[in-house]
C-alpha distance (Angstrom), angle and dihedral (degrees) to the residues before:
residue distance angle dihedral
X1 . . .
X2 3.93 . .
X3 3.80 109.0 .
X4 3.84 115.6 -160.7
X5 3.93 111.1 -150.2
X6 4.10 88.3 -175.2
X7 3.87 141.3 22.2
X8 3.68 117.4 176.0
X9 3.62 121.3 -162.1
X10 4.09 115.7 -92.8
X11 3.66 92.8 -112.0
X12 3.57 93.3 53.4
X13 4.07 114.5 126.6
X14 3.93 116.0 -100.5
X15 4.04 83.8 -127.6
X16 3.98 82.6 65.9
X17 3.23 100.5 50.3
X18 3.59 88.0 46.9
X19 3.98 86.7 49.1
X20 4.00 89.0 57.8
X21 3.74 94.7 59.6
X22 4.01 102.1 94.9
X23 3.88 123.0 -134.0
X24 4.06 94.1 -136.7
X25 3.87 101.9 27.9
X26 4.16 130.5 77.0
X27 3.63 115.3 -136.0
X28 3.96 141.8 163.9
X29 3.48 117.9 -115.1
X30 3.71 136.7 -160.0
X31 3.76 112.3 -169.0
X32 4.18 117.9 -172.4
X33 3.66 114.5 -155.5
X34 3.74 126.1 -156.3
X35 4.13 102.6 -123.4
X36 3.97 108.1 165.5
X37 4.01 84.9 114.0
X38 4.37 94.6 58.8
X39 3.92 89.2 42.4
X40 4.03 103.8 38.0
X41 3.89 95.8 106.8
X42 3.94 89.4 43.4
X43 3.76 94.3 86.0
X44 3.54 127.7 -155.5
X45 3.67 88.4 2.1
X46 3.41 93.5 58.4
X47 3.94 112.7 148.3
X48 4.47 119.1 -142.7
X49 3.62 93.9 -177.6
X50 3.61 143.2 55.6
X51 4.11 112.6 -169.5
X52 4.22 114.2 -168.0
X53 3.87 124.8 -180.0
X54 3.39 120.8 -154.9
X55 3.78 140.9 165.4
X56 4.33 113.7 -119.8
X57 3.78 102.4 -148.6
X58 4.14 102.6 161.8
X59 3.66 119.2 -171.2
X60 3.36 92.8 -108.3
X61 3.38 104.4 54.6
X62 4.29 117.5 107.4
X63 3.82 108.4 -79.3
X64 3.97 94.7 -133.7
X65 4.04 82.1 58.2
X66 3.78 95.1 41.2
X67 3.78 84.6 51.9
X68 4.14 90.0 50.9
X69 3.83 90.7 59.3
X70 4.18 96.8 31.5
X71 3.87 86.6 51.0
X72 3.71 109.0 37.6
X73 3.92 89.5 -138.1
X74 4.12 85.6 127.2
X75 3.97 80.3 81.4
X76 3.96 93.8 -91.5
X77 3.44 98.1 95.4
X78 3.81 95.4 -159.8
X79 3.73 93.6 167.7
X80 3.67 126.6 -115.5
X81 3.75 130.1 -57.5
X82 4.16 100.7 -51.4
X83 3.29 119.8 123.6
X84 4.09 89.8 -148.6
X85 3.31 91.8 52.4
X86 4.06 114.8 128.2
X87 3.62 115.9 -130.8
X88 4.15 108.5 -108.9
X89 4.03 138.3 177.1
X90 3.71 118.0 26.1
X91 3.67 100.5 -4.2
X92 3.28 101.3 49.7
X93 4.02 98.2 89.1
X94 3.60 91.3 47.0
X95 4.18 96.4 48.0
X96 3.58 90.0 53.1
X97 3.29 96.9 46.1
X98 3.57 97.8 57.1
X99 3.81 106.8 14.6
X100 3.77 127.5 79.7
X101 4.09 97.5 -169.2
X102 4.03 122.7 16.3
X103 4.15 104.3 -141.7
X104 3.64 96.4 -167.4
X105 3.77 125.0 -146.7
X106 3.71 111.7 -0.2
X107 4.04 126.3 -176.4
X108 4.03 102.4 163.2
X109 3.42 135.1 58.9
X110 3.76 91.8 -132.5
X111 3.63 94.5 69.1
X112 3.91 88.2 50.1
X113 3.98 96.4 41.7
X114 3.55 126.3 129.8
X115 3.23 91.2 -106.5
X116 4.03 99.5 52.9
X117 3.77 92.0 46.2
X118 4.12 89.3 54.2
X119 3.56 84.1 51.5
X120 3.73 100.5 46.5
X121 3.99 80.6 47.7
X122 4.15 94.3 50.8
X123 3.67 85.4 49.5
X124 3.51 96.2 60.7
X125 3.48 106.6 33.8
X126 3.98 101.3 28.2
X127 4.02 112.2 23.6
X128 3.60 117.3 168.5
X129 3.57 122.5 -113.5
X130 3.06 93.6 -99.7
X131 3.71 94.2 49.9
X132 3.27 90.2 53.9
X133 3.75 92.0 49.2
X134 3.93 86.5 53.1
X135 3.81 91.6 52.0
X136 3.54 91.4 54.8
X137 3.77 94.5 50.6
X138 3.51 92.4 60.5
X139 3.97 92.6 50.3
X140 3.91 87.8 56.8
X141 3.80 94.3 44.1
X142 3.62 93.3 43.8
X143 4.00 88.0 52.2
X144 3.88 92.2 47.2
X145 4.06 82.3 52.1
X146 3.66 89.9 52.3
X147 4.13 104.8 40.7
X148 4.43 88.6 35.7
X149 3.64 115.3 -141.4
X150 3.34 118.3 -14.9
X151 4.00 113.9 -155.7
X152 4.04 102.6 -81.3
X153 3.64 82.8 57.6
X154 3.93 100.8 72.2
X155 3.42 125.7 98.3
X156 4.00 111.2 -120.0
């Protein structure tokens, strides 16, 4: 069972939500961005909303807590402090369900600004060509990694 300790109304400022995040308390966070502007020219498919998930763990916060949400051993099992990590165990139904991008362990408001979430938005739904050429650079490195060298890759 998912308890929510806060909901703020949808037209709440960003500067609010930010305002809700305590300095000495963990917390999971689900933060819906307003997208119409990245997705306009996408048509029918056009997305409004951009929903992350991310874990609050300030600095400040007590370490047998910080360990709780770090660890997963509060039953969440979000995995251990990397941000690439995939959400797994009992919240993984509910994070998929309602969250587009999973930003991991979070402890300053910079990584969670306005700013950085617009980004983490742009990336998704508008890369660059050259982000995009990136992105598929990995995916053939990454599959070289997997299936070893292949014959053009031996030294004569």
């Amino acid at each position: 069972m998912v308890t929510i300790s806060e909901n703020r109304h949808p037209s709440s400022s960003h500067d609010a939500f930010l305002a809700g995040l305590p300095g000495d308390d963990c917390r999971r966070a689900l933060y819906t961005l307003e997208i119409r502007s990245l997705t306009a020219d996408s048509g029918s498919d056009a997305r409004s909303a951009f929903t992350s998930f991310f874990s609050w763990i300030p600095e400040a916060a007590p370490e047998d807590t910080s360990d709780l949400y770090y660890s997963g051993s509060d039953g969440t099992a979000m995995g251990n402090y990397d941000p690439q990590f995939t959400p797994t165990g009992i919240m993984t139904s509910k994070v998929d369900q309602v969250a587009d991008y999973f930003m991991g362990d979070i402890s300053d408001h910079a990584a969670v600004s306005y700013q950085a979430l617009t980004e983490a938005a742009r990336l998704i739904f508008r890369p660059t060509d050259a982000e995009k050429a990136e992105d598929e650079e990995r995916i053939i490195q990454t599959r070289r990694r997997k299936e070893g060298p292949g014959p053009d890759d031996t030294l004569r």
